[in-house]
Residue frames as a rotation matrix with the C-alpha (Angstrom) as fourth column:
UNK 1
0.137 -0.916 -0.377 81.20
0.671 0.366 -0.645 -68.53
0.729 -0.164 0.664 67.91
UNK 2
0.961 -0.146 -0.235 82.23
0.164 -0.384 0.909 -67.05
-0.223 -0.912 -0.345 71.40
UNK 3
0.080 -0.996 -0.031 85.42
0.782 0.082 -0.618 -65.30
0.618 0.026 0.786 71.58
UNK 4
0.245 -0.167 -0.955 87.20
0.961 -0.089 0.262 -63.73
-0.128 -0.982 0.139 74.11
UNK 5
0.755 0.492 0.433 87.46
0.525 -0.850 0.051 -59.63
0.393 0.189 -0.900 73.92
UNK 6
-0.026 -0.881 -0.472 90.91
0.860 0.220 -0.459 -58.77
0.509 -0.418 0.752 74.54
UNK 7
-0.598 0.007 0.801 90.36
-0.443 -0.836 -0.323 -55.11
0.668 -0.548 0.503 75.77
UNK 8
0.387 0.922 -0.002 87.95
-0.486 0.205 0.850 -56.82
0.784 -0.328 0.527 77.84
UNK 9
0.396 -0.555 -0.732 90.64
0.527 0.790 -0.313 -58.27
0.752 -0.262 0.605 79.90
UNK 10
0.733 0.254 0.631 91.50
-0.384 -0.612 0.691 -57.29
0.562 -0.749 -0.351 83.87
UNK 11
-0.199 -0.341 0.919 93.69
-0.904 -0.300 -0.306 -57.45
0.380 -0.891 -0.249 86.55
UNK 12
-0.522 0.492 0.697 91.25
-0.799 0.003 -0.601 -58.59
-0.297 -0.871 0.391 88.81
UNK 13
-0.952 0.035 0.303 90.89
0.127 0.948 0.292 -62.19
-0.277 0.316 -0.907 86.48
UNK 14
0.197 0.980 0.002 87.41
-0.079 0.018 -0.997 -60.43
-0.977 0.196 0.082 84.74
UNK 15
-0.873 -0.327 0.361 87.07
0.351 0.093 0.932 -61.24
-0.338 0.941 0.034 80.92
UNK 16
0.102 0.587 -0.803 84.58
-0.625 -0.591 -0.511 -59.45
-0.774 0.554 0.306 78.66
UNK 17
-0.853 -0.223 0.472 83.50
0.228 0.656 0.720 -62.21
-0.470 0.722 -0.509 75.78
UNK 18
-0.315 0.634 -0.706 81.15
-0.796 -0.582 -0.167 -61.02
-0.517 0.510 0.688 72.61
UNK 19
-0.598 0.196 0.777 79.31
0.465 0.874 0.138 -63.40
-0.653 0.444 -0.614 70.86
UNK 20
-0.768 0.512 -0.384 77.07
-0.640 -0.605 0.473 -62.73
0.010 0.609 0.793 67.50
UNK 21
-0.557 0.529 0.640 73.52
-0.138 0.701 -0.700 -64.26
-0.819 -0.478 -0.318 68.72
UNK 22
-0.215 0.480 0.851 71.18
0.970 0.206 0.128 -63.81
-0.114 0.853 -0.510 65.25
UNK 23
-0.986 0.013 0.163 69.82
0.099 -0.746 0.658 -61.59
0.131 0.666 0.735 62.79
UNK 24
-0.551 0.770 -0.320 66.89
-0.147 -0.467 -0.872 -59.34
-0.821 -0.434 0.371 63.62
UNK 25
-0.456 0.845 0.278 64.22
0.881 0.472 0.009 -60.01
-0.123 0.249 -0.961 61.57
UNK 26
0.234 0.454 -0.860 62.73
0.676 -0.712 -0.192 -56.57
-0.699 -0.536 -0.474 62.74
UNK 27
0.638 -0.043 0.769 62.38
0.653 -0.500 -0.569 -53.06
0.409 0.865 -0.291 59.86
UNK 28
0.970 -0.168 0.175 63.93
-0.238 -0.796 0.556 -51.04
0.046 -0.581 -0.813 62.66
UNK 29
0.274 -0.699 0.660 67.37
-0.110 0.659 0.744 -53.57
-0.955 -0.276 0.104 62.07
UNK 30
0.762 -0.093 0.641 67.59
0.567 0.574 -0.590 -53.66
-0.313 0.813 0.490 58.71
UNK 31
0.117 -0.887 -0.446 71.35
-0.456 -0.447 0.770 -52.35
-0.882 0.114 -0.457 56.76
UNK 32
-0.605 -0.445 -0.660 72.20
-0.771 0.121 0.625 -52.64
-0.198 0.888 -0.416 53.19
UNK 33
-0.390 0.462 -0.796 69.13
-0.821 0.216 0.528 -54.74
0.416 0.860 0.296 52.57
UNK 34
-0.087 -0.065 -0.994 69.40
0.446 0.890 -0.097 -57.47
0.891 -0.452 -0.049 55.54
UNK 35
0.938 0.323 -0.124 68.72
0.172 -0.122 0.978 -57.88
0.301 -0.938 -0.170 59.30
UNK 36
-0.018 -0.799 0.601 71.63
-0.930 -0.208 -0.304 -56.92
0.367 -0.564 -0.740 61.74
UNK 37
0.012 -0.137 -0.990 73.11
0.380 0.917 -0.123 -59.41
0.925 -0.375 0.063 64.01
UNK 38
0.930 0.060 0.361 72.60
-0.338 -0.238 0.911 -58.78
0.141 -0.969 -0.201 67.86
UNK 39
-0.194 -0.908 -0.371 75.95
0.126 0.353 -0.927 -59.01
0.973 -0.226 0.046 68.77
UNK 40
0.885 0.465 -0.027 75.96
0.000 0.058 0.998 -59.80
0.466 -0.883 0.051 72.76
UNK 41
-0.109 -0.954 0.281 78.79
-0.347 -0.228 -0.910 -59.01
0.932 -0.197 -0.306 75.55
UNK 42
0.834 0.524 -0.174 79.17
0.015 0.294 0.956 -60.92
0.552 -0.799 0.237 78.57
UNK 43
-0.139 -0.964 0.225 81.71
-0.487 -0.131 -0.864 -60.61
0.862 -0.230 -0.451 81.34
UNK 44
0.725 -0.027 -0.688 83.30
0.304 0.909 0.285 -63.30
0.618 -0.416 0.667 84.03
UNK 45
0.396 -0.646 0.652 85.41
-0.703 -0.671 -0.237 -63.62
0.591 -0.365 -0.720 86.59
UNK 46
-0.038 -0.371 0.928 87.95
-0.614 0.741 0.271 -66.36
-0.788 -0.560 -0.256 88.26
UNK 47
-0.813 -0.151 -0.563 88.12
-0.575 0.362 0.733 -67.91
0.093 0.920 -0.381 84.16
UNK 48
-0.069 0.952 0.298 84.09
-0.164 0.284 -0.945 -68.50
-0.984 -0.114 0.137 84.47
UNK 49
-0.742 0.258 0.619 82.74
0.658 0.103 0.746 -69.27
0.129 0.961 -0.246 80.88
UNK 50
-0.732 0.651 -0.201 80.29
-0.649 -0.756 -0.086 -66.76
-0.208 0.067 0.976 79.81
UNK 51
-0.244 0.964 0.103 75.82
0.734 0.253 -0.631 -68.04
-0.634 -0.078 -0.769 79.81
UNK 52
-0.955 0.065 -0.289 74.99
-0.260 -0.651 0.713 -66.87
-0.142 0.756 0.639 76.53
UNK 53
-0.472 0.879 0.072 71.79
0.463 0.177 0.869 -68.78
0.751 0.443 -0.490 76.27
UNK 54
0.344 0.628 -0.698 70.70
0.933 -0.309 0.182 -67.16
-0.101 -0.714 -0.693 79.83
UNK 55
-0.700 -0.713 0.031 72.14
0.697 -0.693 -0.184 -63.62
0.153 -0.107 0.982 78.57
UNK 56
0.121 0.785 -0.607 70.80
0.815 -0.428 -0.391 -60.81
-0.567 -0.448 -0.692 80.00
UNK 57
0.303 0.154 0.941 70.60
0.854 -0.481 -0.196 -57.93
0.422 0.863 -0.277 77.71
UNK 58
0.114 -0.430 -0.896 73.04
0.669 -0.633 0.389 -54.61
-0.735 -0.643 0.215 78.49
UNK 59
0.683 -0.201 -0.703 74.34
-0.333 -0.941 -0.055 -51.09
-0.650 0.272 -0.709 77.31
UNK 60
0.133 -0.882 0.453 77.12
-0.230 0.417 0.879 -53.36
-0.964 -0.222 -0.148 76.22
UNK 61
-0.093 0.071 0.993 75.46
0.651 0.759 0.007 -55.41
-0.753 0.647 -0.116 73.43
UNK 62
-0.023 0.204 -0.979 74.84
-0.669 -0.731 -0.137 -53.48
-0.743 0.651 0.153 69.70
UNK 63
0.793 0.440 0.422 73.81
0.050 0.643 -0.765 -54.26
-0.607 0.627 0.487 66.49
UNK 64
-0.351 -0.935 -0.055 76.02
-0.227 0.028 0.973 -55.13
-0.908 0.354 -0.222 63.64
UNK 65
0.822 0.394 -0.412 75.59
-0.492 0.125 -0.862 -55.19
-0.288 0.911 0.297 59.70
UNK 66
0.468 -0.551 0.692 77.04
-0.139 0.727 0.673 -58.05
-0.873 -0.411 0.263 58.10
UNK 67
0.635 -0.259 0.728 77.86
0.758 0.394 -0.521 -56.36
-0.152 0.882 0.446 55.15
UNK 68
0.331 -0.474 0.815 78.89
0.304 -0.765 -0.568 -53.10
0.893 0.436 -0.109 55.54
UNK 69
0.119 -0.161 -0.980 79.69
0.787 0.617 -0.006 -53.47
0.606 -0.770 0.200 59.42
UNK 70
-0.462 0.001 0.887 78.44
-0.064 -0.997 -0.032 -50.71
0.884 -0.072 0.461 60.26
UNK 71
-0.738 0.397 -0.545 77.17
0.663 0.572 -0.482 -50.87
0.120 -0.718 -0.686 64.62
UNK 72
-0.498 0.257 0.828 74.66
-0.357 -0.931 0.075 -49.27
0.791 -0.259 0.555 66.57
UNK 73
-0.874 -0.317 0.367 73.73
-0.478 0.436 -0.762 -49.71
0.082 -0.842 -0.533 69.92
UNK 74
-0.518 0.740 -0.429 71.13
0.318 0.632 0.706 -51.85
0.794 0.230 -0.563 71.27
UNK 75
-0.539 0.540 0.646 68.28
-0.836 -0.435 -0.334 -50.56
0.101 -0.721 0.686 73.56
UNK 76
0.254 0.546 -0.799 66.96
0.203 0.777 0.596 -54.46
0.946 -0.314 0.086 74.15
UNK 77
-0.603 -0.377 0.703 66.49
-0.690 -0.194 -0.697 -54.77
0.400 -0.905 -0.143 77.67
UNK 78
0.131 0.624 -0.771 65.24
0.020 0.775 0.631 -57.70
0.991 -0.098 0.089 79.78
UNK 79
-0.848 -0.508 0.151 65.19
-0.339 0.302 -0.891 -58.48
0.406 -0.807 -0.429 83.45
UNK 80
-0.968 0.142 0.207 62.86
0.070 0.944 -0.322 -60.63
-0.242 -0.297 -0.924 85.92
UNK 81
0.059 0.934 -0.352 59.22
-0.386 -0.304 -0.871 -58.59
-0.920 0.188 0.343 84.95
UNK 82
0.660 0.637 -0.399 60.12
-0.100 -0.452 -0.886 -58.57
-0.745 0.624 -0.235 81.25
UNK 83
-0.388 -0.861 -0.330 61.65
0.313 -0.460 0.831 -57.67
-0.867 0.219 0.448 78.09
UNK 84
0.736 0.489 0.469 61.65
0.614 -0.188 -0.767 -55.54
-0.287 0.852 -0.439 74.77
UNK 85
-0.127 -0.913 0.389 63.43
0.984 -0.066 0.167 -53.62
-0.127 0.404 0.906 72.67
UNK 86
0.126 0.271 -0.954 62.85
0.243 -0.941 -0.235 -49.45
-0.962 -0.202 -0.185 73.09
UNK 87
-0.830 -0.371 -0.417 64.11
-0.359 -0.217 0.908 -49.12
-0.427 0.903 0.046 69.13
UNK 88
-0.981 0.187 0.044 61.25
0.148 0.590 0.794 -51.35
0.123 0.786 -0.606 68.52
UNK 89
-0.012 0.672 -0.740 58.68
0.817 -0.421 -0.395 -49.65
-0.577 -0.609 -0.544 70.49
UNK 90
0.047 0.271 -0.961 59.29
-0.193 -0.942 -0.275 -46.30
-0.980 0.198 0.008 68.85
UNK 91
-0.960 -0.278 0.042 59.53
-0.090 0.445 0.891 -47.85
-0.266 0.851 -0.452 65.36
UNK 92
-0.512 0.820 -0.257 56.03
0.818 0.556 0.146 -49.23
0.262 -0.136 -0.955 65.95
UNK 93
0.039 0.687 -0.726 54.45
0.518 -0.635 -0.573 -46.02
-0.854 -0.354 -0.381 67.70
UNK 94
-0.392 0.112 -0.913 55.71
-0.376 -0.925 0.048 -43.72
-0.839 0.362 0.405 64.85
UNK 95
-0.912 0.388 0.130 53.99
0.247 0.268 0.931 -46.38
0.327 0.882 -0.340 62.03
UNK 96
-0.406 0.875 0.265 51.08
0.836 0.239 0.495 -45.47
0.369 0.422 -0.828 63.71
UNK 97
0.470 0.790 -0.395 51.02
0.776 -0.582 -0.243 -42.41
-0.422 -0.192 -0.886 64.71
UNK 98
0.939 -0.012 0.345 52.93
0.175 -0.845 -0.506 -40.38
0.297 0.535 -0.791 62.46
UNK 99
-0.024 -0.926 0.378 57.09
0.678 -0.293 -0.674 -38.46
0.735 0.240 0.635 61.87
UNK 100
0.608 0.057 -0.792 57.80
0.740 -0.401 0.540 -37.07
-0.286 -0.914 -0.286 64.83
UNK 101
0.883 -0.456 0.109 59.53
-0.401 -0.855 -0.328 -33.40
0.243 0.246 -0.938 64.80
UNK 102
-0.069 -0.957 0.282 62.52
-0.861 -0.085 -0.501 -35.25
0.503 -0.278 -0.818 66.82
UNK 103
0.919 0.159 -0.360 63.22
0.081 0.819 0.568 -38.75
0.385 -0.552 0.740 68.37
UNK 104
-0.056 -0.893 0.447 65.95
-0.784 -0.238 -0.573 -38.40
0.618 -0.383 -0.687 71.25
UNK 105
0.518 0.188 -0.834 67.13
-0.034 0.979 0.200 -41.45
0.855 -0.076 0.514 73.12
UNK 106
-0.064 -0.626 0.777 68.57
-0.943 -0.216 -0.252 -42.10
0.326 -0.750 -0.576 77.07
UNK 107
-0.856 -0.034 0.515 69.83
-0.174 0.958 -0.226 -45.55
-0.486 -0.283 -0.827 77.55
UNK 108
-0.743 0.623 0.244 66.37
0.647 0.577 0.498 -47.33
0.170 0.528 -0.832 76.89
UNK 109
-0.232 0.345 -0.910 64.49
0.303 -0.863 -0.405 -44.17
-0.924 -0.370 0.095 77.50
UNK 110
-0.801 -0.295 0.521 62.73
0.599 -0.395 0.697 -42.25
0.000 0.870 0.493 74.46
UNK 111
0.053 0.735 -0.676 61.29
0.318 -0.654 -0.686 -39.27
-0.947 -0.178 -0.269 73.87
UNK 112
-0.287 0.322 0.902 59.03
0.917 -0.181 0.356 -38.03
0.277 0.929 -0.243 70.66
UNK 113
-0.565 0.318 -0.761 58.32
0.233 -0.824 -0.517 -34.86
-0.791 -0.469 0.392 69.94
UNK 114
-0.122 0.768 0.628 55.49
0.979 0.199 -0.053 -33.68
-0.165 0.608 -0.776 68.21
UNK 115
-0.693 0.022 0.721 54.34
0.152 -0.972 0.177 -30.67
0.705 0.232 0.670 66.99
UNK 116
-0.014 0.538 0.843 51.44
-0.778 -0.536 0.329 -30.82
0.628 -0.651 0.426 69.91
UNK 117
0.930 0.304 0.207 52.73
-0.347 0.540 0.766 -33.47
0.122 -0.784 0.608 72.01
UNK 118
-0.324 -0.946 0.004 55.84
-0.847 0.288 -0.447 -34.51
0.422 -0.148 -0.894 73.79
UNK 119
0.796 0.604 0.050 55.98
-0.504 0.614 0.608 -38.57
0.336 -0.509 0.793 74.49
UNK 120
-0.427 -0.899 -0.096 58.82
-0.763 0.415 -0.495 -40.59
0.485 -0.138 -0.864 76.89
UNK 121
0.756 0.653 -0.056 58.26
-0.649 0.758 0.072 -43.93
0.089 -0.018 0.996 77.31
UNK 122
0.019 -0.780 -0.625 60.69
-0.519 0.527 -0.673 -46.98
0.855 0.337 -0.395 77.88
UNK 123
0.436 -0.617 -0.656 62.83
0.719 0.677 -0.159 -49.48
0.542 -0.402 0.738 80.30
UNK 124
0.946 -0.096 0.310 64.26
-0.168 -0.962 0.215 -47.43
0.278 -0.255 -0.926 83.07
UNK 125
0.137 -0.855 -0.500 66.76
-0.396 0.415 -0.819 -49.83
0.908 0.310 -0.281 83.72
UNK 126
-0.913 -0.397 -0.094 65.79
-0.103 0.446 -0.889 -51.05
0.395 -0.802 -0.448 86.83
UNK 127
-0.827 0.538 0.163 62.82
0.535 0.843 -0.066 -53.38
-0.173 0.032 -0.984 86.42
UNK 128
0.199 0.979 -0.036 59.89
0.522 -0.137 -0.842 -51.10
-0.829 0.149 -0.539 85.27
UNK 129
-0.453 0.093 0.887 58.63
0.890 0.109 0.443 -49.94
-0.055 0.990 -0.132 82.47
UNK 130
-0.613 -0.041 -0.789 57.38
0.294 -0.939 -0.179 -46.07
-0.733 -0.342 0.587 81.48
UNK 131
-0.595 0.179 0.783 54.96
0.702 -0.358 0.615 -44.01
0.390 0.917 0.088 79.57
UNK 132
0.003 0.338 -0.941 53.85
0.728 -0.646 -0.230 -40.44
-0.686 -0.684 -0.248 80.02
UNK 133
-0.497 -0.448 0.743 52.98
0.849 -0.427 0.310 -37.36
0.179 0.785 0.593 77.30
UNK 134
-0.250 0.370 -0.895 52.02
0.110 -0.907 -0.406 -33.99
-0.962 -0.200 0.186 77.55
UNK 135
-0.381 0.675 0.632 49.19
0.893 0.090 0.442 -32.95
0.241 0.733 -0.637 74.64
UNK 136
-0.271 0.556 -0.785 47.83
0.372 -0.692 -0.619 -29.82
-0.888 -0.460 -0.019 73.80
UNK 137
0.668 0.021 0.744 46.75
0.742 0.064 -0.668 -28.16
-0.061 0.998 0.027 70.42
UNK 138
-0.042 -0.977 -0.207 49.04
0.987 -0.072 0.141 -26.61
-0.153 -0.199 0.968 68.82
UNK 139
0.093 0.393 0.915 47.42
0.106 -0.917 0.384 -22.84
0.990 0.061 -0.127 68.87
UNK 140
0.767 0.478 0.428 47.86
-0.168 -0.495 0.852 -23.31
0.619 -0.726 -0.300 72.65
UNK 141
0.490 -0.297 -0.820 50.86
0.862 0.305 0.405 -23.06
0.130 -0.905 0.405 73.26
UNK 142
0.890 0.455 -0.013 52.03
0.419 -0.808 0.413 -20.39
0.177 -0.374 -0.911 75.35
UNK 143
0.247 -0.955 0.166 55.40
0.328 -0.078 -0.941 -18.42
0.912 0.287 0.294 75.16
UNK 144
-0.070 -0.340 -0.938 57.39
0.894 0.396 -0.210 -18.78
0.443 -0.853 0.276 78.60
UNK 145
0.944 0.110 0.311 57.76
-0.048 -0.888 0.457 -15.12
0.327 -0.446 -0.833 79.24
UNK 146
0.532 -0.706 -0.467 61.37
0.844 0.483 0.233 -16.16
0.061 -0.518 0.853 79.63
UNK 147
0.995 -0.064 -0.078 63.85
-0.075 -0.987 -0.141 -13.29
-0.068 0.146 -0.987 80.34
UNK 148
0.515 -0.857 0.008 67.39
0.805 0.480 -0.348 -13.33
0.295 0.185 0.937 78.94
UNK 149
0.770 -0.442 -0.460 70.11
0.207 -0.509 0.836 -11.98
-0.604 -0.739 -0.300 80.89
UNK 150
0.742 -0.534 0.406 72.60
0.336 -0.228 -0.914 -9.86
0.580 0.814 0.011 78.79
UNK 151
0.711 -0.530 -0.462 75.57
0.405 -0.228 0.885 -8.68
-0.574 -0.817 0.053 79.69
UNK 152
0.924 -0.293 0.248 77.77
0.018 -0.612 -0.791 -5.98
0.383 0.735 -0.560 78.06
UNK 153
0.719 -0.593 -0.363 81.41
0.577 0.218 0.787 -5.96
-0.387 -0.775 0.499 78.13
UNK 154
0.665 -0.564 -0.490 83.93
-0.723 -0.651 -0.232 -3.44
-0.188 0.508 -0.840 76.70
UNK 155
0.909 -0.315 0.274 86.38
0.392 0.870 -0.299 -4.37
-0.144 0.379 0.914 74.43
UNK 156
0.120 -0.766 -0.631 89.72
-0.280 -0.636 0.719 -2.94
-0.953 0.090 -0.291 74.44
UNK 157
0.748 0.097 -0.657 91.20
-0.571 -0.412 -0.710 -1.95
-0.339 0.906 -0.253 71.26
UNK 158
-0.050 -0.926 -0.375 93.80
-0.991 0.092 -0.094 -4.52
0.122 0.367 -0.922 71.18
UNK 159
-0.470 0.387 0.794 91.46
0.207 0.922 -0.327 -7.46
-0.858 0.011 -0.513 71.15
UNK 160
0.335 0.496 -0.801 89.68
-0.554 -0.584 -0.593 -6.02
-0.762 0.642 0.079 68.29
């Protein structure tokens, strides 16, 4: 069912309409026992209907559990080269290569950290695709020599 997103409503005669498209299948989707539902967000203008079956995947769309409706966002991404899902990419790298120390996430962007390797890989959002890591063992790495700047300050007695 399509409905129409009332905060999604403008001025300027644009509507914002959300539709729930199907349930993921995917381990990286799963909530209280079941797939999420891609929930999808399209926006018109001049009282256009919204082209869900041609939808292009945005920042917009997120996932939804249909029991405990709980969201999170979606990192699918698709345009004229491609498409995939950056949640489902790092899902997949860390079954096979191991618990990263940290998984951090920009738009469809992600970066793993390892103890002896940092990888960022993804969708840059504008029509290519990334991957790039820095490896080393971990006995070699080397401490920056950074120097921290201090700075002393008196305190009067009547902050105290």
């Amino acid at each position: 069912m399509i409905y129409p997103n009332p905060l999604g409503q403008r001025m300027n005669g644009e509507k914002t309409f959300t539709k729930m498209m199907f349930q993921s299948e995917e381990p990286v989707h799963q909530c209280c026992g079941e797939g999420m539902w891609f929930v999808a967000h399209e926006t018109t203008w001049g009282g256009e209907e919204p082209d869900f079956e041609n939808h292009y995947e945005s920042l917009d769309d997120h996932w939804v559990c249909g029991t405990c409706l709980i969201e999170k966002p979606s990192r699918r991404y698709r345009d004229w080269f491609g498409r995939g899902d950056t949640d489902v990419e790092v899902h997949e790298h860390i079954e096979n290569h191991g618990e990263p120390l940290k998984v951090m996430f920009n738009d469809y962007m992600a970066c793993l950290v390892y103890p002896d390797a940092v990888l960022v890989f993804g969708y840059d959002g504008n029509e290519y695709c990334h991957a790039f890591g820095f490896q080393t063992p971990p006995t070699d790495i080397y401490p920056l020599n950074l120097r921290i700047r201090e700075e002393i300050v008196l305190i009067s007695d009547e902050e105290e």
